[in-house]
DRENVO-339182 format. One record per residue: x negated, y negated, z of N, C-alpha, C in turn; residue in three letters. Coordinates in pm, whole numbers, plus 50000, padded with zeros to 5 digits. Example, Ala and Ser with C-alpha at 12.3 -4.5 7.8 and 13.67 -1.06 7.14 Angstrom:
BEGIN
486815056950780487705045050780486805033050780ala 487155022550708486335010650714487104999750787ser 
END
This chain:
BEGIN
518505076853342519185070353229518145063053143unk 518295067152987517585054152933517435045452938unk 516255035152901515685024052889516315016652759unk 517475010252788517885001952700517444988252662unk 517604979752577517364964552571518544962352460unk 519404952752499520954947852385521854961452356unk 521764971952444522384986552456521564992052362unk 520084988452231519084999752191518215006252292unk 518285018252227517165021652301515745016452344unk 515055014752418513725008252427512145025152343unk 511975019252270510685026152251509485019852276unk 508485028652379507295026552381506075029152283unk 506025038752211505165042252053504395032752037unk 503065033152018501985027651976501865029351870unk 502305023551734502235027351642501235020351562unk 500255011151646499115007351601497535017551619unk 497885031551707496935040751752496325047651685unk 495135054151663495245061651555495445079251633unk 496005083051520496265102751596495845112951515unk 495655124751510495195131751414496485130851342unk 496085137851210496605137651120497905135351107unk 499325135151041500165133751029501105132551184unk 500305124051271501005123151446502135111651405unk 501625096751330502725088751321504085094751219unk 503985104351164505525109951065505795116951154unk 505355122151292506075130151348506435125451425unk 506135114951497506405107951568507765094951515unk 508045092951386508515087751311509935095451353unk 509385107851296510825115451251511495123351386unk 510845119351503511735123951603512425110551626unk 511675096351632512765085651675513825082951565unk 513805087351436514635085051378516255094451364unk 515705107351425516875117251476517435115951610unk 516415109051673517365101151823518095094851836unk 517855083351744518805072051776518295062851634unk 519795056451603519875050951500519115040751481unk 518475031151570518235019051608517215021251765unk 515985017151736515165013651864514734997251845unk 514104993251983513584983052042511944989552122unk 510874980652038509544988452033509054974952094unk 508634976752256507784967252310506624968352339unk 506114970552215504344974352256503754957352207unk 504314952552161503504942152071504194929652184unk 504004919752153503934904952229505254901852169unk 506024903252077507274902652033508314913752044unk 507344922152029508664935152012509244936251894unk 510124944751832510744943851722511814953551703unk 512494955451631513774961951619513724972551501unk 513884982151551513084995551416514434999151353unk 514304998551238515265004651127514675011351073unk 515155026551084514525041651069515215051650996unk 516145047650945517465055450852517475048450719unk 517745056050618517695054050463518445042550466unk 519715047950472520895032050419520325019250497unk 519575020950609519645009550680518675001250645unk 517325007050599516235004950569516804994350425unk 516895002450350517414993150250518434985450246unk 519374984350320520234972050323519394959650386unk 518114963050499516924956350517516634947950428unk 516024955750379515354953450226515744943250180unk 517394942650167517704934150090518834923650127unk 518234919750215518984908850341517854894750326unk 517484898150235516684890850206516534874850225unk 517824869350258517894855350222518404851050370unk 518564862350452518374859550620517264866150683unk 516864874650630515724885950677514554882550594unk 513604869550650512664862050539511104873650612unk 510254871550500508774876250533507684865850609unk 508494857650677507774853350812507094856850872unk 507494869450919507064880951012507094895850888unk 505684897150808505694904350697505304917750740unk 504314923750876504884933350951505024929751058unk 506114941551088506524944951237505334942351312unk 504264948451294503204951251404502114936651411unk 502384930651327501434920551367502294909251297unk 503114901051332504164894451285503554880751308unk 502674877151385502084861951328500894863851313unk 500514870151191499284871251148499174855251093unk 497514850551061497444839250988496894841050867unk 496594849050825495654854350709497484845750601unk 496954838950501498234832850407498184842650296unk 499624846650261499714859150145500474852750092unk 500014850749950501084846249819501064859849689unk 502394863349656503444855549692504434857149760unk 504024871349875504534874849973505054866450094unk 504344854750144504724844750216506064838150154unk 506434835350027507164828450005508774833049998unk 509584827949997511104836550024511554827049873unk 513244831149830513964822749819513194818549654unk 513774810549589513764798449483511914802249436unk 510884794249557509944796049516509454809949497unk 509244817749589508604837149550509174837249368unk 510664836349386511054839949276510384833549109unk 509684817749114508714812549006507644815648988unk 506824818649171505334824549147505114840149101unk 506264849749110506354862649086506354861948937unk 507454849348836507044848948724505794846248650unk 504764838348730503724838248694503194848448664unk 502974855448771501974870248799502744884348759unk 504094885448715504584900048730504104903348539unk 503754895148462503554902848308502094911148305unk 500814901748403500164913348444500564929148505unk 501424929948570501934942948631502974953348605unk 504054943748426504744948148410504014964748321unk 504904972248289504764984348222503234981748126unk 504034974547984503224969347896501874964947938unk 501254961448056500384949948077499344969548153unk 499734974048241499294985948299499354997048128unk 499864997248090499975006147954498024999347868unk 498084990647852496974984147847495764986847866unk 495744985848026494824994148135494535011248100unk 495525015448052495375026448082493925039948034unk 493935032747901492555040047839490895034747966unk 490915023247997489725017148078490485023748206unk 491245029248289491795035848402490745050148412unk 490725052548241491105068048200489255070248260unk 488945062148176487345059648160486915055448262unk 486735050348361486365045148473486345056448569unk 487615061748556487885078148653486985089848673unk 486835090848573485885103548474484615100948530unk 484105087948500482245083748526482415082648732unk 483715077948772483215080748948483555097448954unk 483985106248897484195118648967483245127048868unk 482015122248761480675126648694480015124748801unk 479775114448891478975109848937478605120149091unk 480105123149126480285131149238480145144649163unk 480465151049139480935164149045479445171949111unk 478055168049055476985178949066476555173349237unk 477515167749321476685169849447477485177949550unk 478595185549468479215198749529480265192649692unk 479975178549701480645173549843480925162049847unk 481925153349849482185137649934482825134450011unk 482755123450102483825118950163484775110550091unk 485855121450016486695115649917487215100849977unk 487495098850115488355081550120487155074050132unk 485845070050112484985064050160484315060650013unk 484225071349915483055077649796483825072849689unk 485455080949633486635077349567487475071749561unk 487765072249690489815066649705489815051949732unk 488645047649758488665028949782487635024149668unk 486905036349559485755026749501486905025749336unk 487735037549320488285033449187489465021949191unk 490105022249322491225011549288490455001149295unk 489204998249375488414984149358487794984449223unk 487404989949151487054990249039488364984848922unk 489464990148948490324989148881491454970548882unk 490944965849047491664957549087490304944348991unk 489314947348986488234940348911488704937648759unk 489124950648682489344944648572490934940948554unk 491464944048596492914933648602492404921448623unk 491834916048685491554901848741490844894948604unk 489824903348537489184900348406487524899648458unk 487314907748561486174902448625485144915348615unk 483734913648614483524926848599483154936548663unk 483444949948615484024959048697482264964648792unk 481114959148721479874965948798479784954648921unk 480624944348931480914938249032481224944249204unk 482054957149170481664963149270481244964449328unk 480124966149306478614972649403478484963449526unk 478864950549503478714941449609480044937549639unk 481174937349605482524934249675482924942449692unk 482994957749711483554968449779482774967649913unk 481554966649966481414965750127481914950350168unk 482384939350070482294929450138484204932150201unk 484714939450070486424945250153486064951850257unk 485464961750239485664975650319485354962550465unk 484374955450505484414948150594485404943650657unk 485954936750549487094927350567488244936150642unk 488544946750577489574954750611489824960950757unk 488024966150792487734968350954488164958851023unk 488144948550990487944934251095489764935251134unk 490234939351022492074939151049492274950951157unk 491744958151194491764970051248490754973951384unk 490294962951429489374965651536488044963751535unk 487454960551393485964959651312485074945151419unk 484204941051315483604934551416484264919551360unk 484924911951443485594896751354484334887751264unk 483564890951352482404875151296482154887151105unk 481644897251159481334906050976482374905850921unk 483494901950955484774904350885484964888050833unk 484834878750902485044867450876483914858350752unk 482474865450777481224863150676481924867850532unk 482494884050530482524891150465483904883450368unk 485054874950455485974873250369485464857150275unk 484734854350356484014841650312482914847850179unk 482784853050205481774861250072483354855549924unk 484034866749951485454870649905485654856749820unk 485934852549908486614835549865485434828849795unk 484694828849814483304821749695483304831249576unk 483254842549625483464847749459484564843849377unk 485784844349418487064843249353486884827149284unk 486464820249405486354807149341485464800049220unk 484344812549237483114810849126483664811948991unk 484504827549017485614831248883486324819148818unk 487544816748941487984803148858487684792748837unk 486364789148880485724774048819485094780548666unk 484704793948660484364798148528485164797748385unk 486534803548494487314801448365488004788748374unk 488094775548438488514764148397487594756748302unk 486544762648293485194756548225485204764248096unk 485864779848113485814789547944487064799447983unk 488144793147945489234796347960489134810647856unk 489604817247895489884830747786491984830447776unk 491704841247723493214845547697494074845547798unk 495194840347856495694840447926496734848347923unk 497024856247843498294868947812497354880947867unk 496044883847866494934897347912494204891448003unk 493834878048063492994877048136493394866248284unk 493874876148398494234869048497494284856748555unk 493144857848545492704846648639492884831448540unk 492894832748411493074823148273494204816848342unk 494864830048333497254827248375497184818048482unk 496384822548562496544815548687495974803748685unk 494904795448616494444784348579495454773148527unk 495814781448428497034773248281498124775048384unk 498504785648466500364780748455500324770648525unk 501974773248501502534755748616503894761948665unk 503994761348765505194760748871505774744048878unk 506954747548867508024733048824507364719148770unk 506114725148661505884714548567504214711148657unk 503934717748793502764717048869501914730948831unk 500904725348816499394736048807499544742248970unk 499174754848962498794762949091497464757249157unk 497584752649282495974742649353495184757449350unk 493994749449330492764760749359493194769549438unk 493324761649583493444772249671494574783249702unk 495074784249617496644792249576496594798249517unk 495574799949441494754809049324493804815549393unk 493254811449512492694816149596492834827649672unk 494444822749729494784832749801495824842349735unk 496314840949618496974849549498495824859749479unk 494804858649481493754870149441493594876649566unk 493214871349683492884873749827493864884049809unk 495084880249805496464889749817496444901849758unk 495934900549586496104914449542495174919049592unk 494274918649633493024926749667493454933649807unk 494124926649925494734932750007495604942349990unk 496734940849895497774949549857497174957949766unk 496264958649716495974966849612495164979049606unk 494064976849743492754987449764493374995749902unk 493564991350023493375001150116494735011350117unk 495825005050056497415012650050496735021549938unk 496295023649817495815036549695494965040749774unk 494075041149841492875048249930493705052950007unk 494875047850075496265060550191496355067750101unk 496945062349983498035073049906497145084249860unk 496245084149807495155094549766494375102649901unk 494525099950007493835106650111494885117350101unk 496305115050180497435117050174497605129950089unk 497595124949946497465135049816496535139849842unk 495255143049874494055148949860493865165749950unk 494155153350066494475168550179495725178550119unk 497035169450105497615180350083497235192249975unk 496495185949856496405193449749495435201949812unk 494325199249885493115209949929493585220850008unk 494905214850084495505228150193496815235550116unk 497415230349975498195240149908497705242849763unk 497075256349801496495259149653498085261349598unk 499035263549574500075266749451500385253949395unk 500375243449448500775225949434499505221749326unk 498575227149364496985216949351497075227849196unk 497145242749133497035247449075498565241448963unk 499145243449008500175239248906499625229448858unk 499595216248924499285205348869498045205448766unk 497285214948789495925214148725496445224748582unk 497565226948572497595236948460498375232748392unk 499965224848476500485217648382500605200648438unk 499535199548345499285183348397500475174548347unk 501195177748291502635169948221503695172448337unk 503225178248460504195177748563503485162748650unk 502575156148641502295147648732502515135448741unk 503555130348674504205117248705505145123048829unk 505995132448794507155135448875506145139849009unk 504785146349028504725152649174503915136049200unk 503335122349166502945112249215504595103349267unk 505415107349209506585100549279506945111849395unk 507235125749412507055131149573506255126449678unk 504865124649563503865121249705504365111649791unk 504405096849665504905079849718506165088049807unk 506815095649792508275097649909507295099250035unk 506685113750043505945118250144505125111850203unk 504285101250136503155097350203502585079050135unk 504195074450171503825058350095502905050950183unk 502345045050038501215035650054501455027750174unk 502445018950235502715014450367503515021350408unk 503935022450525504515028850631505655019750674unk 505475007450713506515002950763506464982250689unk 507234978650696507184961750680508304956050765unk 507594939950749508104937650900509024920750818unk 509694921650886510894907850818511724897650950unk 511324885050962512284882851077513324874851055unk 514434875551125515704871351150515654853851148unk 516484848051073516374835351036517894826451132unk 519124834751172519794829051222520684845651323unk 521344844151422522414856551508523404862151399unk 523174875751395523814882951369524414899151457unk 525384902151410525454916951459524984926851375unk 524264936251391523454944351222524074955851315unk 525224964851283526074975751264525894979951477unk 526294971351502526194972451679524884963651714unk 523754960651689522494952051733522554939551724unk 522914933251837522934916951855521394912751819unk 521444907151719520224902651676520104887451683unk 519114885551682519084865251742517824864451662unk 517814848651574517214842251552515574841851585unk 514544846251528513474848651548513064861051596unk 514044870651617513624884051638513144891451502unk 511914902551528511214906751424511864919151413unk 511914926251281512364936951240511434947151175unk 511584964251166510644971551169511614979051057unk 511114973250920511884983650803511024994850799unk 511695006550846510535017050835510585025750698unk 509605022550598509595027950518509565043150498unk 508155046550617508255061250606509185068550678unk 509545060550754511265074250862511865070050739unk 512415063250639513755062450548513375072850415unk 512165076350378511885086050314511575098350329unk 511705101550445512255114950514513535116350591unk 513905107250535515675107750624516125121050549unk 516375129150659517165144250500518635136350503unk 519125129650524520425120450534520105118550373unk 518935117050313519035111150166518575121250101unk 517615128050161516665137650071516145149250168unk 516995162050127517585171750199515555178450219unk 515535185150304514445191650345513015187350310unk 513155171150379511885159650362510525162750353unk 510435177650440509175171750456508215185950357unk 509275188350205508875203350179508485192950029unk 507335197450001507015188249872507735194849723unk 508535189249678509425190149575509285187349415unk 508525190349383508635181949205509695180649135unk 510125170749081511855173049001512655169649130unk 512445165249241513075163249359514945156549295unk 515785159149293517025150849276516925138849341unk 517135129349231516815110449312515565109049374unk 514255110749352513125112049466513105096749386unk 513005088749224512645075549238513745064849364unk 514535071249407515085062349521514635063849604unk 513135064749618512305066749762512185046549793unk 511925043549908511655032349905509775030249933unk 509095038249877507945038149904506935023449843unk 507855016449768507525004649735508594991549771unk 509524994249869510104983449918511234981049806unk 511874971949837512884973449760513304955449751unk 514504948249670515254939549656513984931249562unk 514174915849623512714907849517511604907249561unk 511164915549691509904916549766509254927049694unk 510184937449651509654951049561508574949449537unk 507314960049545505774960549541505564956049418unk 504824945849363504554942049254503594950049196unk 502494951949255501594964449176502534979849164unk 503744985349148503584998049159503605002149021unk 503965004248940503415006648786502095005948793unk 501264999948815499715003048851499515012048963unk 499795012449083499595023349166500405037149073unk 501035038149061501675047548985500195055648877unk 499945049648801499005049148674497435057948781unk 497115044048900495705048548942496105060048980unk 497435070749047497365080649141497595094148999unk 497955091048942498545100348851497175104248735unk 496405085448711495295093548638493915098148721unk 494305098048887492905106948935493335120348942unk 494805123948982495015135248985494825142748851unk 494985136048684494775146248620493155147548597unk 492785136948603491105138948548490275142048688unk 490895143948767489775151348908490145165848848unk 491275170348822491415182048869490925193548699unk 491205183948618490085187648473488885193048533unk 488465185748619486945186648684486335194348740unk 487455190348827487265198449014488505201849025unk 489005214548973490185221048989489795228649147unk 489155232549226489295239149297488285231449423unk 488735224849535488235223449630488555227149771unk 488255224049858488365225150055487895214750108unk 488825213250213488175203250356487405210750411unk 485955205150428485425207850534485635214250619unk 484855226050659485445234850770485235230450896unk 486235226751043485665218351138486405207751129unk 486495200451035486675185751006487955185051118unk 488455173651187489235172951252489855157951155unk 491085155851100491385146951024492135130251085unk 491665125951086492205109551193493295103051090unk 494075098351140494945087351104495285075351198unk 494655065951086494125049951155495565045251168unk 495975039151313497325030851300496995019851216unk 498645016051231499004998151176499084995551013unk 498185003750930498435008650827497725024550828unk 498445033450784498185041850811497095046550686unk 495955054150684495155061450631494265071450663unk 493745079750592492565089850665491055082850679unk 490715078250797489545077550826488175081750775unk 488535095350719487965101150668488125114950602unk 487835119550467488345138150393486755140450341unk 486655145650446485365156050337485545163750278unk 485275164250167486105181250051484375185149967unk 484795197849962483415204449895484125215249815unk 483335216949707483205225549564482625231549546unk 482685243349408481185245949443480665241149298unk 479385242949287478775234849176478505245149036unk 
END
């Protein structure tokens, strides 16, 4: 007989492991055709997996009992402070007004010519050496490039804060803590250098981030340094290693279906609609984690007060319950923008109009380029748990 806990099933799944390639969606999409509802005791809490479309999003948006306390499932008392993700309720809802006119349409519409241009000079740069390791070379150096000038900061800045992330990011994942901890300390002196710069030469605060964040005021109060601190800390987390998934993700698939990778390269006016399949197929997070603020019953699951929850983003976007034959890539998909690949209710991903923009303008200006590539022959392809990405895509051309 099964292993129950509150009559769910008990799952064991390591869903912090890494497996070859696409092991956690398959692994996804068998617990989500088992059973409506699991109980996953791999972690020191455990948590309660919601793995079905409707459920996922009624998740979503339970918002005002189901707080981001516990922001994932898999590591639910992290201490790292995320604004304005930490915050629930009244406040999220003033600091989101601060920061969402950077991210709205208009503000990314903006971006878009310096997107265009920035793209072009990293895939010139690669183009005559016939080979890269696209997630290592591309897929983490343009969204860091890109997350630079949103901020107003400049973008040859790079060169030295892309290893001081890429550090940072290992250290979340098994890396070495003390290089991870130097490396976020790097992080935080820069950010802070920025805003003592611009409290000293304020620029525009309608185009220049970090200005907004100086000048505003939340209920008549200036944002403290250190809130501005970790408001940047934040986008830089949310912003680089989830576009480096989503483009691995996209990359392979396009290298292993020439009819997908050719269309797109011929009619490039199809690629808004195939960057919203991908986000179905292969969203930037995988799962988020929310915990229970007082006892409830959630459709049979006695749930209690401080128990953590596992909105699974990627089982709810292959539910064929919503979206009939999930796992067949679709352009023009019927309803594919009701993917929840950016979360949903007032937590909704604040960058996705920018993720949207970075995935849509590498796919057309790589493939201007480099219409025709391959993985590596050999290559065996990894996928890192806890957030999921490719470890590594070697792809080669010819010159």
């Amino acid at each position: 007989m099964a292993e129950t806990t509150r009559g769910c099933p008990i799952s064991h799944a390591d869903f912090g492991a890494d497996t070859e390639i696409y092991g956690h969606y398959a692994l996804l999409d068998a617990h989500r055709e088992e059973s409506r509802f699991h109980f996953n005791d791999t972690t020191p809490r455990g948590f309660w997996m919601l793995e079905r479309y409707d459920d996922v999003l009624e998740g979503f948006q339970k918002h005002e009992v189901w707080t981001t306390h516990a922001r994932s499932a898999l590591n639910p008392d992290a201490t790292l402070e995320l604004l304005p993700q930490d915050l629930n309720g009244e406040a999220h809802v003033k600091l989101r007004r601060v920061i969402n006119p950077f991210f709205a349409p208009a503000a990314v519409k903006r971006m878009t010519p310096m997107a265009h241009r920035r793209c072009v000079e990293l895939i010139e740069e690669l183009r005559p050496k016939g080979s890269c390791d696209f997630v290592a070379e591309f897929a983490i150096r343009y969204p860091t490039d890109l997350f630079l000038a949103l901020l107003g900061l400049p973008v040859s800045d790079g060169e030295f804060f892309l290893p001081w992330s890429e550090t940072l990011f290992a250290g979340f994942f098994g890396g070495d803590p003390v290089a991870a901890a130097a490396a976020r300390k790097n992080i935080v002196d820069y950010f802070s250098e920025a805003v003592n710069e611009r409290r000293a030469n304020p620029r525009d605060p309608k185009e220049d981030m970090v200005s907004r964040l100086v000048e505003a005021r939340v209920d008549g109060e200036p944002i403290s340094h250190e809130d501005i601190l970790t408001i940047c800390m934040t986008l830089m987390l949310a912003g680089l290693d989830t576009t480096r998934s989503a483009l691995g993700y996209i990359y392979t698939h396009l290298a292993r279906h020439d009819e997908d990778r050719r269309l797109l390269t011929r009619e490039p006016e199809l690629i808004p609609a195939a960057v919203e399949e991908f986000i179905r197929m292969y969203p930037l997070v995988f799962q988020a984690g929310r915990e229970v603020r007082q006892p409830e019953n959630f459709h049979g699951v006695d749930l209690e007060a401080g128990d953590v929850i596992w909105l699974g983003i990627a089982s709810a976007n292959r539910d064929p319950r919503k979206f009939p034959e999930p796992d067949r890539f679709v352009i023009g998909r019927k309803g594919v923008n009701q993917h929840l690949g950016f979360g949903a209710g007032p937590h909704r991903c604040l960058g996705m109009h920018l993720a949207r923009l970075e995935l849509a303008v590498v796919i057309k200006e790589w493939h201007e380029r480099i219409p025709d590539y391959r993985i590596r022959q050999g290559t065996e392809l990894v996928e890192r748990g806890g957030q999921l990405t490719l470890t590594t895509l070697p792809l080669e051309w010819e010159v």
